[in-house]
N, C-alpha and C positions, 0 to 999 in steps of 0.2 A: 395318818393312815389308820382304817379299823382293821383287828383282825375277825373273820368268819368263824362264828361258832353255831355247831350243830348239835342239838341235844337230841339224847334219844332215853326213852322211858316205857315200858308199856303203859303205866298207872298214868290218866289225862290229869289227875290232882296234884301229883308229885311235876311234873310237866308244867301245869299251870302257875305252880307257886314257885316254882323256880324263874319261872319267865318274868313271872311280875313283883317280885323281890330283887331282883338284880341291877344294876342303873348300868343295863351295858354302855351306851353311849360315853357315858361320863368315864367307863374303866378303857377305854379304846375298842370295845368290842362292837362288833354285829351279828344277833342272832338271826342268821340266815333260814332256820327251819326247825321244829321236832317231829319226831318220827315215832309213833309206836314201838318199833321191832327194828331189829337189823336188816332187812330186809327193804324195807325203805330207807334205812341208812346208804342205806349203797348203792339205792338210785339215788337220791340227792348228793355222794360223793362221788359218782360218774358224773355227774352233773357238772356240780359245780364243786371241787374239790375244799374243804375249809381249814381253818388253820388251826379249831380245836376240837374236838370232838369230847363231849359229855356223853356218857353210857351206864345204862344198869349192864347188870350180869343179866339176870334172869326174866328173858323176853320169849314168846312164839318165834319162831319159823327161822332166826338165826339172833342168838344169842350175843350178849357183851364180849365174852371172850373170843368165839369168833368173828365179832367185824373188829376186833382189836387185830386179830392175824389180818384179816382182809386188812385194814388202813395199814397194817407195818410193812405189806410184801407191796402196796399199790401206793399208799402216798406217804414214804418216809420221813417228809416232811411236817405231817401233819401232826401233831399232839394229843395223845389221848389222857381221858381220867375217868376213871370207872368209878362210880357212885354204885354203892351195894349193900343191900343188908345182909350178907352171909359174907361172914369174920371167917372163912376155912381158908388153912395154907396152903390148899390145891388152885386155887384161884389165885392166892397172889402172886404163886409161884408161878402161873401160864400167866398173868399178868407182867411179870418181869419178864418172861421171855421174849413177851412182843412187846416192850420196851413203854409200856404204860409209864405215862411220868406222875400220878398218882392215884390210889388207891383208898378211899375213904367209905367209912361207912355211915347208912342211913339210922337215925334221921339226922340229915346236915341241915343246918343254920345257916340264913345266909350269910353272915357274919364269916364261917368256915370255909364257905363257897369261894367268897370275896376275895379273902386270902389265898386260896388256891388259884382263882382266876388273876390274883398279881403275881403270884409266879409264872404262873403260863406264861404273862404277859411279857414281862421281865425276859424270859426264858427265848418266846418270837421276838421280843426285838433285838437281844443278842445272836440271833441264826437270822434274822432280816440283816443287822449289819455287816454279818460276816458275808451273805450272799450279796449286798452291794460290794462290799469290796473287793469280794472274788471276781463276780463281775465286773468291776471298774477296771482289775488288775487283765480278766481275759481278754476286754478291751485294748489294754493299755500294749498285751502284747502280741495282738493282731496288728496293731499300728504300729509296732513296732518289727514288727515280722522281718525285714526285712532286713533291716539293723541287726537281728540276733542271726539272720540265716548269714549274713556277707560275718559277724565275728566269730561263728562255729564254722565256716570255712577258710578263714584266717589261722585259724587256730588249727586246722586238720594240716593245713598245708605246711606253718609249725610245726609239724610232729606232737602237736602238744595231746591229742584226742585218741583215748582208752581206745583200743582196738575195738571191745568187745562191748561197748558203747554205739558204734558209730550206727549201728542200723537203725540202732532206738531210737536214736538224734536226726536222724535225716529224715525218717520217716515223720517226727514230730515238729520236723520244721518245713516239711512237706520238699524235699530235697532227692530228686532222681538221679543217682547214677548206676542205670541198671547197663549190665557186659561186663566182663571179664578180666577188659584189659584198657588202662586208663593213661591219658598226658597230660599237660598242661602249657598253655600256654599263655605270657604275658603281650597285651597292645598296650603302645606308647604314642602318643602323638609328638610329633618330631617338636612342630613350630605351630602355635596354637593362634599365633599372629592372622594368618587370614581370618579363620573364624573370628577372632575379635574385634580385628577393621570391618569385618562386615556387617556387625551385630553391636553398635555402639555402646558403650555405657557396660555389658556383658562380664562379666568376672571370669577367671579361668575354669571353676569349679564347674561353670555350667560347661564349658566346651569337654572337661574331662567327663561330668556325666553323658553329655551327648552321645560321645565316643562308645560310653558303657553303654548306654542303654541301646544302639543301635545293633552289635554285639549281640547283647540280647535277645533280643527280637528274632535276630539269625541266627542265633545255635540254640535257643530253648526252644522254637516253635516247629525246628526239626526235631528234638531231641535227641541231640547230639551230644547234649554235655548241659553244663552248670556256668553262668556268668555271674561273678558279678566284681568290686571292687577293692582291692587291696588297703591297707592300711595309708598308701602315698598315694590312692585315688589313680592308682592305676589299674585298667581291666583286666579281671583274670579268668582267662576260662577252661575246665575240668573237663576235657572229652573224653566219651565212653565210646564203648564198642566190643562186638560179638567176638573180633578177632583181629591179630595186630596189622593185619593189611588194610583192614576195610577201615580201623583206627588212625592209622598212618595215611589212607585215602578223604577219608570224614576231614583231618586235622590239613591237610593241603586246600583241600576244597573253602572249607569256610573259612580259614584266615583269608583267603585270595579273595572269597565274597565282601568280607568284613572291610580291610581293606579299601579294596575298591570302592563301597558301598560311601565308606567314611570320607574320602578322597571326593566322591561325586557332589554329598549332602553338607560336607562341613566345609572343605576345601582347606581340609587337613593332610598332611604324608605322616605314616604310622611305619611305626618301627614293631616286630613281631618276635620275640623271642619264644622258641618252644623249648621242650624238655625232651623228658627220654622219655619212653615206655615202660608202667609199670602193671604187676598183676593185680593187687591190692591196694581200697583206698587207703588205710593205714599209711601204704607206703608211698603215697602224696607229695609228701614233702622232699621226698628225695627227685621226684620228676621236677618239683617245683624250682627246688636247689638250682638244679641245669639249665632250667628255662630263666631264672635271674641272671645265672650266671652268663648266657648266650646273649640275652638283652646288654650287656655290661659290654657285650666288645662294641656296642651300637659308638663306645665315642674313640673307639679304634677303627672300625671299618666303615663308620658313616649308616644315616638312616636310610628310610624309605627303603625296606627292604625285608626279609625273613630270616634272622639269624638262629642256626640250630646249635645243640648242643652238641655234633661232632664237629663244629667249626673249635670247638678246644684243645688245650694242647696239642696241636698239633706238628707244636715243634720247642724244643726247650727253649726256655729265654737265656740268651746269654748277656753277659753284663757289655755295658755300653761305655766306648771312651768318651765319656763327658769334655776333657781337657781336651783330647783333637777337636772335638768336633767344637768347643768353648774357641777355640784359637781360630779357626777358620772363620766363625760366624764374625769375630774381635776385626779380623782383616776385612773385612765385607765393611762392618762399621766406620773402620777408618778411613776407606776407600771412599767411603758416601754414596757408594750407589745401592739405590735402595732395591735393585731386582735383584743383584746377588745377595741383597742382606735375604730376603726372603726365599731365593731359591737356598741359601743354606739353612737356613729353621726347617722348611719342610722337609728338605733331606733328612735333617735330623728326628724331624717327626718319622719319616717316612723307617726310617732303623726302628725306632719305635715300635710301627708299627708292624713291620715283617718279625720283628722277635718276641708277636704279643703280650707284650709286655704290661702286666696288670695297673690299673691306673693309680695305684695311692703309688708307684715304683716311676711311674712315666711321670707324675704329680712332681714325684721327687728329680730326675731327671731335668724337666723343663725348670726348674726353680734351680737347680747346680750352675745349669748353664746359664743364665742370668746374672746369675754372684758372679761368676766366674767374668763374664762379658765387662758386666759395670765395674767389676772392682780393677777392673786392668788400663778401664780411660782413666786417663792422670785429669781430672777433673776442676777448674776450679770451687770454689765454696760455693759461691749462690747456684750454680749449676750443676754440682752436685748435689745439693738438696732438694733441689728440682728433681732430676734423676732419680734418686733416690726414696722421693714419694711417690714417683710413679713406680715403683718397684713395689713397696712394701702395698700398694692397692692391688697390684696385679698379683704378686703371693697369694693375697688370699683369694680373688678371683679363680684361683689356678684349679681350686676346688668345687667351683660353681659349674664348671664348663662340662658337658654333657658327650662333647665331642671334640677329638688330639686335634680335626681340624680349627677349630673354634681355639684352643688352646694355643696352638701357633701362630693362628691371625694374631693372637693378643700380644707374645711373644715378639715377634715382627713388628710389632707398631712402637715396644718399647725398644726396641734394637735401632729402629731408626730415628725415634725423638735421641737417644743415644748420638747416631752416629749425626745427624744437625745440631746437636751442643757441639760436638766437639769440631765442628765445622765451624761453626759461631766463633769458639773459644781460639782455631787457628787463624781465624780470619782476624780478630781483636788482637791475638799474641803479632801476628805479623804486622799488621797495621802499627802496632804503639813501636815495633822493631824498626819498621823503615822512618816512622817517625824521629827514633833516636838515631838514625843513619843521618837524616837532614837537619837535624838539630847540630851532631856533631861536624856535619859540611859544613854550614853556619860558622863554627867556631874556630872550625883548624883548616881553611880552605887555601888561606895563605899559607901554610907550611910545606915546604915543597915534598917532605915524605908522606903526606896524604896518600895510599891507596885502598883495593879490596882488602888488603892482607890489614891494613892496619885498622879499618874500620869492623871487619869483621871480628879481630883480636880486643877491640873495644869492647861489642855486643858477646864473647864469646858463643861465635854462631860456625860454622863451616862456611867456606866460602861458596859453594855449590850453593848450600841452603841459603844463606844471605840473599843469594842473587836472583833466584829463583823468586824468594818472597819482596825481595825490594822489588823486582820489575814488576810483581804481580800486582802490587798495592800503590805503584808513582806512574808505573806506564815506562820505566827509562832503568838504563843499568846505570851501576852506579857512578861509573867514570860520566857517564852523559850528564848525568845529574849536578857532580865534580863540575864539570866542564862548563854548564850553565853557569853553574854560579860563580866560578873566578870568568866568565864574560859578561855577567849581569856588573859584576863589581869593578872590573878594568873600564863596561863603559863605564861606567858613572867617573872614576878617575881621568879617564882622556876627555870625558867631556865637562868636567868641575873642578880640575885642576888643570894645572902647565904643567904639569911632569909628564917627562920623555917616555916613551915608549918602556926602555927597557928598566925604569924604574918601575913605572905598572907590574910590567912584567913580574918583577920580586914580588912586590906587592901582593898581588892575586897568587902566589904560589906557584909560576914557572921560572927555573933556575937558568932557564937557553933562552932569552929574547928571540936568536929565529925560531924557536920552536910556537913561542910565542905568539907572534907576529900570522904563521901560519895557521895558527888553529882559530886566532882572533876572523881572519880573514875567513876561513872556513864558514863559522859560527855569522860573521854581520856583514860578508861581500865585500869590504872593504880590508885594507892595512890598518894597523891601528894610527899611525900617522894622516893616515888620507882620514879617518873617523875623528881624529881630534881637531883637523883642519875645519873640516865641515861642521862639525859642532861650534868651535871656539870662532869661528868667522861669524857667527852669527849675531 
């Protein structure tokens, strides 16, 4: 890059040897023109403006010192140096005033010249690279405009931003909210799932700007308010207004547009938390408070909808029996039917949620009830550990969920993988029981005080319960069972041996031959006498 230099002189000799003693090219310059007088100075500086300016003092029609005023008030930029043969301090003095950056007197050498023109030079290229880089930087934050405008609205909403600041700032970052009286309100998109099946490959971030930027488009091109997005990329928007009806009308209106708009384009359901009304942007952050906090009952009362901030407190929370409601859900599990396992979780959600109860409290809640559930089945080892890592996954889950409905489904699935172990584990305990029922028939079937009382006092079981679980797992109670087996074993006697009737009889465990004899006949249609004829004739 050359810089433009303009010399001006009245004397054509002093002009001449200056032009042809100098090696501009070589110092980075370009002598653009010389001028007589000032007065042609300042049409070739309308012209074409230069980056140094060489001047005597003492010219016709307008003088060094004043085109030194004209370049200081018209091109700040520019550099001047006044070459002069008069040495008086009234000149150098109006010389400093209009900021001449030097002062020498005639006759200058080139030699002198040289060196004053490496300072200039020096001089423009440090005020060249400061204006690239202010340039680069006013670039840098136009492109970034947007980014500073959504984190000075981060920050307003914060409370973090000087009161007596805030016009300066808005107006600098080109940011309207003209009216009196201001809200705000948070959009969330419920389930971003459609938009993303529809749109393969697609990241979340784009469907959350989607959201924003449609927003957008419908409350800034009314002007109505301020969009843009929050620190969790979720939409925020600032309505303004002349007065709190037509603010309170403006804020119904466009969420209802926004909404719908988003629901038609994305084939997203949005959740809409507003704030209160305040007089002062300053006081931002207190509408903003209500409007999070109204969004926040979105996983109490469910989405796709407009939650405001008098839906709060609306009623105290009272504390909740964890242990009734732990005990009830405990009975549903052990029962194994899985509709009242889940119509009692939701019940319990449902208390929850009539006692608005805030969610790191409801968090705590559903995780009590859990402990309480799991630690009460008498569990084996491998199944409890099972159990028990589906626990500790869902814990933490418990903090992910968005919605007490979503919390509960989750709730509900480990209450019933719960209550199928321990179905498993009654179906295995009873099975290995009736097993050692038939193992012990096997052994003591000959003894004639064989019964329920004594096989039960075996198993330490109740005889109810016994019977209950032996029919449920053989098919047969348990005298039937008894009764099989001393006739599986009398035949094989009557038919493999000669012994009489009421030897068998002992044998198999009946002390009454006719008793015998009758149950024989019952059990295989014949007498045992007529079965061993038949047999042993053979």
């Amino acid at each position: 890059m050359k810089y433009k230099v303009l010399l001006v002189d009245d004397e054509i000799l002093i002009r001449e040897a200056i032009r042809e003693n100098i090696h501009w090219d070589e110092m980075g310059f370009e002598l653009i023109a010389d001028c007589e007088n000032g007065r042609e100075a300042m049409e070739v500086i309308r012209r074409t403006p230069p980056d140094l300016v060489l001047t005597d003092i003492c010219m016709p029609y307008v003088d060094g010192i004043e085109l030194a005023r004209y370049i200081h008030e018209n091109c700040p930029d520019t550099l001047t140096v006044i070459i002069s043969g008069y040495d008086e301090f009234e000149y150098a003095k109006q010389a400093v005033r209009y900021q001449v950056m030097e002062y020498i007197l005639k006759p200058v050498t080139p030699a002198e010249l040289t060196e004053v023109l490496q300072k200039a030079k020096e001089s423009l290229d440090e005020t060249h690279a400061k204006s690239a880089t202010l340039k680069k930087l006013k670039g840098a934050y136009q492109s970034n405009r947007p980014i500073l405008r959504g984190r000075f609205l981060n920050s307003l909403l914060r409370g973090d931003e000087h009161p007596e600041n805030l016009e300066e700032r808005m107006k600098e970052l080109d940011i309207s909210l003209s009216g009196s009286v201001f809200n705000t309100a948070i959009v969330e998109g419920d389930d971003l799932s459609p938009f993303l099946n529809r749109y393969q490959g697609v990241r979340d971030e784009l469907a959350l700007f989607s959201i924003y930027n449609i927003t957008q488009e419908l409350i800034e091109q009314k002007g109505q308010g301020v969009v843009f997005q929050n620190m969790d990329e979720k939409t925020v928007v600032i309505f303004c207004s002349d007065t709190a009806e037509n603010l309170k009308k403006n804020t119904e209106d466009s969420i209802t547009l926004v909404r719908g708009t988003i629901q038609e384009l994305l084939l997203i359901e949005t959740t809409a938390g507003v704030g209160e009304a305040v007089t002062q942007p300053s006081k931002l952050y207190q509408s903003y408070e209500k409007a999070r906090a109204a969004l926040d009952l979105k996983w109490l009362l469910g989405g796709n909808q407009v939650l405001r901030c008098g839906l709060l407190d609306v009623r105290k929370s009272v504390p909740i029996d964890v242990a009734h409601w732990a005990a009830r859900v405990f009975q549903c599990v052990k029962s194994g039917d899985a509709g009242e396992i889940e119509q009692a979780v939701r019940d319990f959600a449902q208390v929850i949620r009539e006692g608005r109860i805030n969610r790191n409290r409801a968090i705590i809640y559903m995780q009590n009830l859990l402990l309480t559930v799991v630690n009460s089945a008498d569990l084996e080892e491998e199944q409890e550990n099972q159990i028990l890592t589906e626990e500790r996954e869902l814990m933490n889950r418990l903090y992910t969920y968005e919605r007490l409905r979503d919390m509960a489904t989750d709730v509900i699935s480990i209450c019933c993988s719960l209550s199928r172990l321990l179905n498993e584990q009654r179906d295995s305990y009873g099975k290995k029981q009736a097993m050692r029922a038939l193992e012990y028939i096997d052994q003591n079937y000959m003894n004639t005080d064989v019964s329920l009382n004594s096989v039960c006092s075996h198993l330490a079981m109740s005889t109810s319960y016994f019977s209950t679980l032996f029919k449920a797992h053989t098919g047969e109670t348990f005298i039937e069972a008894l009764t099989r087996k001393r006739m599986e074993k009398a035949k094989s006697l009557l038919e493999n041996t000669s012994k009489r009737a009421y030897e068998v009889a002992e044998e198999v465990g009946f002390s009454d031959p006719h008793y015998f004899s009758i149950a024989f006949k019952k059990a295989t249609g014949k007498t045992p006498t007529e079965y061993a004829k038949e047999k042993r004739g053979r």
